[in-house]
N, C-alpha and C positions, 0 to 999 in steps of 0.2 A: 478725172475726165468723165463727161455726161456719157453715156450709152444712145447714139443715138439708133441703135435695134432694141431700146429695151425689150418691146412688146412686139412681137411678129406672130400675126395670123394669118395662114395660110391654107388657101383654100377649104375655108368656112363650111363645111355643109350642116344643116339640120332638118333632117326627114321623118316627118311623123304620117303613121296611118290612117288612111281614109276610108269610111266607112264597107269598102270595097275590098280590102285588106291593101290597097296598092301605095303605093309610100310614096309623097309627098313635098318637094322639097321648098322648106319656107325662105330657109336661106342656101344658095346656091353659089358654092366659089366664094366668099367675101374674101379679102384679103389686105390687111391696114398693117403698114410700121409704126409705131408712136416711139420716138426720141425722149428719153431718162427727162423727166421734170415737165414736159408738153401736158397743154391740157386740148386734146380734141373732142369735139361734138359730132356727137352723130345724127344725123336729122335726115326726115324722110316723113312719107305720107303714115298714119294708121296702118299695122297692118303689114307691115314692110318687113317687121323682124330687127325690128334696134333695141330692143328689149331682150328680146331670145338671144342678138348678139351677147350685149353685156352680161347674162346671165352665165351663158358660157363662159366669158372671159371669168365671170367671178367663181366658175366650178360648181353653180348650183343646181344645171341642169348639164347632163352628156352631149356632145356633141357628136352625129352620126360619123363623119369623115373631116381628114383635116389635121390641121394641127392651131397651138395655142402657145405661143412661151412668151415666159415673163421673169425677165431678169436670170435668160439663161437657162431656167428651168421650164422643161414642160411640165404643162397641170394635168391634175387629174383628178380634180376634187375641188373645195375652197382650201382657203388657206388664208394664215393670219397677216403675210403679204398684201392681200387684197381684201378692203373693206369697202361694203355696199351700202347706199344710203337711199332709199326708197321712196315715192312720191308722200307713203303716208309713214309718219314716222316709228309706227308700232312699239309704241312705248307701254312696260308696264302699270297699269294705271294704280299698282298698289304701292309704287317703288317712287323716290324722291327724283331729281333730273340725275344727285350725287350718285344712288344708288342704280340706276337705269347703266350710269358712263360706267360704271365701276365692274359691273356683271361680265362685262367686256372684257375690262382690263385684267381682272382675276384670272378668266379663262387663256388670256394670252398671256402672260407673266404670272404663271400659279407660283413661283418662286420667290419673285421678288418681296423685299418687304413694306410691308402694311402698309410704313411712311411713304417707300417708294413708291407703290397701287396709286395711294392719296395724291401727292403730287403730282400724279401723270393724270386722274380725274380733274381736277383741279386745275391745272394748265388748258386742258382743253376746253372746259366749260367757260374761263375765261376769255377762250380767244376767240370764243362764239359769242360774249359778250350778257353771260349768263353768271358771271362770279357774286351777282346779289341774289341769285334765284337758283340758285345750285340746292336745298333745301324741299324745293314746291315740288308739288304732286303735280303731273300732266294735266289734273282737272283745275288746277289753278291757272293754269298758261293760256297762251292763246295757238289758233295753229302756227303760227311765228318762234314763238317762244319754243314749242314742243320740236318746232323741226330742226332748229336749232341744237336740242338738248339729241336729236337726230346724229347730227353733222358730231357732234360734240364725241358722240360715241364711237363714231367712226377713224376720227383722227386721232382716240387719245390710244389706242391702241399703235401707233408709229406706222401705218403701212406704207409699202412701198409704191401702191397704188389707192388709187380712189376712183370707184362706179357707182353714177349719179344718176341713178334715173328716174330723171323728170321729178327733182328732187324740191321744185319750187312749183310744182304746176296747179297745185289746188291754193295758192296765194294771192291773196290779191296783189296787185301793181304795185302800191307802196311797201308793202312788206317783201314783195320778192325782188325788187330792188335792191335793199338792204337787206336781205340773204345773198344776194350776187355779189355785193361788197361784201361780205364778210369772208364767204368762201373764195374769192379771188386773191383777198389779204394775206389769207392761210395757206393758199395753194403758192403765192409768191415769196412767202415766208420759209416754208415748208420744201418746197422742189416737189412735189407728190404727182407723179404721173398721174394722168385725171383722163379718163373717158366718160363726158358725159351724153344723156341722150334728152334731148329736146324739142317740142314741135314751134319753138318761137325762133324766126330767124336773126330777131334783133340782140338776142339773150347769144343765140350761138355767134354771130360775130363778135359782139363785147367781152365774153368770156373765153375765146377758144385762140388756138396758136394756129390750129385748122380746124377746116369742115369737112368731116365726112358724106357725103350724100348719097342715100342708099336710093336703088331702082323700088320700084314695086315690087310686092310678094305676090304669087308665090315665086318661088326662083329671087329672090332679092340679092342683092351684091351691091357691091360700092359703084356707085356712079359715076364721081367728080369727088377731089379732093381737091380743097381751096384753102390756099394758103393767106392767113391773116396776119398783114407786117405790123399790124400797130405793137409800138413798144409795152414791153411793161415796167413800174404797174402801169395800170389802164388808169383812164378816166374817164367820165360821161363829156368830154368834149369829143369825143372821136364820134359822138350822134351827129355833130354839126359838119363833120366833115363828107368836103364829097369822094371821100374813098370808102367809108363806111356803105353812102347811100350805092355806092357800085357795087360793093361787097353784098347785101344787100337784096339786088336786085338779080345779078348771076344766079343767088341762091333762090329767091321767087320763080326766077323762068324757069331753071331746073325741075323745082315743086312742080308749074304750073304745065311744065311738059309733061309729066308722070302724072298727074291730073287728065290730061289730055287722053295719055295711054290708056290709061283705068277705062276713060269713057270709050275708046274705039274697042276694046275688050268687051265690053257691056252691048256692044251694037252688036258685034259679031254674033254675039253668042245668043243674042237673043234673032236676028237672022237666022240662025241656022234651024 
């Protein structure tokens, strides 16, 4: 049976010093359930702290106050549970796509054997749809290919989550398209709880089970949570639908309110 507390976060805080010495709080209270196998999005203006969130969640940065668990455990670090896949893919440019997946899998399965390593490299670069190109160096790919060879790393390690931030954003249209189909294939193959973060809201309804929607920073927290019924898998027919274009638009007026806010913020303050 699914967990649906996999992941419970509880009043969120992350406060860093301002040049004043006085402590600042970027994210203030956040607080989100995610359900065993969900993939939610987090979306929000620049600037909000949807980044700072999932870094937390991933243990790569501390978080001031709060709490974080996942799968029952509270974190307190990363951990090989949770793998993160980044807007630019940071691949070593001396290393093959084989050898980039592998440095991974070594480190989380130093035991297993060499055959077994292989196989779990192997499986995953195929199911990124890289089993002809498993081989090439990052200077031979394209940024498609590379982010790919990204994602690849990330999953061939088994986690029990996946933090995606903004893991298509320097893509163009047609290629982050077919990364959306890829990784939605995987994630519905796979069951892998998925937080991802994204400033497009047509990518965060097509991909997500929900939307998260953060206020503005500083003090940022969850806004609205929107629940997404389309079945899965998905299809790009749910564009044509008018429950997408509602879905949609709830999540534009949100944006365009917190737009709003920013600017009476900016009058004020230059008022004073």
């Amino acid at each position: 049976m699914l967990n649906k507390r996999y992941v419970e976060i509880f009043n969120l805080v992350k406060a860093y010093p301002n040049p004043f010495g006085d402590e600042i709080k970027v994210v203030d209270g956040f607080e989100l359930i995610v359900p065993q196998g969900d993939v939610i999005s987090i979306i929000g203006h620049s600037g909000c702290g949807k980044s700072t969130v999932l870094n937390m969640v991933a243990g790569l940065i501390p978080f001031s106050s709060g709490g974080i668990i996942v799968g029952g455990k509270e974190i307190d670090g990363p951990g090989p549970d949770r793998s993160v896949v980044f807007q630019a893919p940071c691949l070593l440019p001396w290393a093959t796509s084989f050898q980039n997946v592998m440095l991974g899998v070594k480190r989380s399965y130093p035991h297993a054997s060499k055959s077994d390593q292989r196989d779990l490299v192997e499986k995953a670069l195929e199911m990124v749809g890289l089993k002809d190109a498993m081989h090439k160096y990052p200077s031979e790919m394209s940024g498609g290919m590379q982010q790919r060879v990204g994602i690849a790393r990330a999953i061939a390690v088994k986690p029990r989550m996946l933090l995606l931030d903004e893991p298509l954003g320097r893509l163009d249209s047609l290629t982050r398209m077919e990364l959306q189909d890829v990784i939605l294939r995987i994630l519905d193959k796979e069951k892998i709880t998925t937080l991802l973060i994204t400033h497009d809201p047509d990518e965060a309804v097509f991909m997500s089970d929900r939307i998260c929607m953060m206020t503005n920073g500083p003090h940022a927290k969850v806004g609205e949570v929107m629940e997404i019924e389309f079945e899965r898998p998905r299809s790009r027919d749910i564009f044509e639908t008018d429950q997408f274009y509602e879905y949609r638009r709830r999540l534009l007026a949100f944006l365009d309110e917190c737009e709003a806010e920013k600017e009476e913020r900016k009058k004020k303050k230059v008022s004073a």
